[in-house]
C-alpha positions as CSV (number, residue, x, y, z in Angstrom):
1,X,3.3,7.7,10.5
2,X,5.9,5.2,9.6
3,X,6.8,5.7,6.1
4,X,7.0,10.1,5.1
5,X,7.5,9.0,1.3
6,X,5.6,7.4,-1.2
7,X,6.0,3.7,-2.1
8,X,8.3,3.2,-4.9
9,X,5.5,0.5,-5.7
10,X,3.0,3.3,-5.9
11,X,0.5,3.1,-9.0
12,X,2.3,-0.2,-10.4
13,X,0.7,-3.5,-11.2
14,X,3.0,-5.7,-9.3
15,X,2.5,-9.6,-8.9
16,X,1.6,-12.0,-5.9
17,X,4.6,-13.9,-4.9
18,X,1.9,-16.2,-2.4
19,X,-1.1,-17.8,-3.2
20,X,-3.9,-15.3,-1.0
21,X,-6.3,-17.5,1.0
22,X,-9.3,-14.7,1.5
23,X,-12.2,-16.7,2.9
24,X,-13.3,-19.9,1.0
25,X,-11.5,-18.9,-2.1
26,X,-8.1,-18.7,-3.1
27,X,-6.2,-15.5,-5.2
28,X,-3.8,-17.3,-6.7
29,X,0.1,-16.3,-6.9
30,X,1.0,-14.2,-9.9
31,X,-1.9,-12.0,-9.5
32,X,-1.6,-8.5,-10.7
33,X,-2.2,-6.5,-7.4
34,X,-2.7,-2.4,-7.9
35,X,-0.5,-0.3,-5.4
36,X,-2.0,2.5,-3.9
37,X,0.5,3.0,-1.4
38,X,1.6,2.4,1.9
39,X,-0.8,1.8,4.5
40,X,0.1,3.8,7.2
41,X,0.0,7.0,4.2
42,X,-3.7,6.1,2.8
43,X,-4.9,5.3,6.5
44,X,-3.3,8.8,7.6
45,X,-0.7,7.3,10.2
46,X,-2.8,4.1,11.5
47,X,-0.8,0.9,12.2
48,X,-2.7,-1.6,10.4
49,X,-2.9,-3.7,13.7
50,X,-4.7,-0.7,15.3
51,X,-7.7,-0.4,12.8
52,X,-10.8,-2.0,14.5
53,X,-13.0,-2.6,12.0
54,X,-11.5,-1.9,8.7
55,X,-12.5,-4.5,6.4
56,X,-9.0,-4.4,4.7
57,X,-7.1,-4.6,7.9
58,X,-9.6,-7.7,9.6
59,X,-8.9,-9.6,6.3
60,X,-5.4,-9.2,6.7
61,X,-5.4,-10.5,9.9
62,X,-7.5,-13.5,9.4
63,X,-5.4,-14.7,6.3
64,X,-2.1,-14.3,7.5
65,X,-3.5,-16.3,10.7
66,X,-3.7,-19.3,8.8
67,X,-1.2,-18.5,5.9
68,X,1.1,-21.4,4.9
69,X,4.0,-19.2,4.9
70,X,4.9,-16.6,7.0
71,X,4.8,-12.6,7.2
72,X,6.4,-10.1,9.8
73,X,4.4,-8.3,12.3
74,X,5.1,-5.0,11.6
75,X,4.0,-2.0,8.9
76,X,5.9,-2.4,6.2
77,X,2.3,-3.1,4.8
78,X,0.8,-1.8,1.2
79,X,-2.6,-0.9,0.4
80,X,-3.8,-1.3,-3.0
81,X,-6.7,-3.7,-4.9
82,X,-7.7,-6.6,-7.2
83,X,-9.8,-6.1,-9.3
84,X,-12.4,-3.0,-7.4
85,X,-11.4,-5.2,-3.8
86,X,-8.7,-3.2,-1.3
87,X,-6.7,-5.2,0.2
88,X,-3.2,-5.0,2.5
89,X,-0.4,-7.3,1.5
90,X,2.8,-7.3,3.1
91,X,6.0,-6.2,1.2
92,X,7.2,-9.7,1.5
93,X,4.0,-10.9,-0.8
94,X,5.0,-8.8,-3.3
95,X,7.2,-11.1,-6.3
């Protein structure tokens, strides 16, 4: 496990600092995003580039691919949702 504490950002409605391209549509910057926590803590100690098939993780993946900005490789990654959607959104995302 990367991170033994809880996210500061834990439980807070934080905002998106980045437009979220997820698919054909668009979640547009400002959004209020719900933090669960980090991801390597709700996973229990996955690296987000190690979870084959996790819906979360493979979006991720696929819209940081084509982002128009970009994000570190590594696990400094949140878990939490829009709306009753989980998502993972890197710490630099977050406004």
């Amino acid at each position: 496990m990367v991170h033994d504490k809880i996210s500061e950002l834990a439980r807070q409605d934080v905002a998106l600092r980045y437009d979220l391209k997820v698919g054909g549509a668009t979640i547009p910057a400002g959004t209020k995003f719900r933090v669960e926590d980090w991801w390597d803590r709700v996973s229990g100690g996955t690296s987000w580039m190690r979870c084959e098939g996790n819906p979360a993780c493979l979006i991720y993946a696929m819209r940081t691919g084509f982002a128009d900005y970009s994000v570190p490789l590594d696990d400094e990654m949140l878990y939490g949702k829009i709306g009753c959607m989980g998502y993972l959104v890197h710490i630099s995302e977050i406004a």
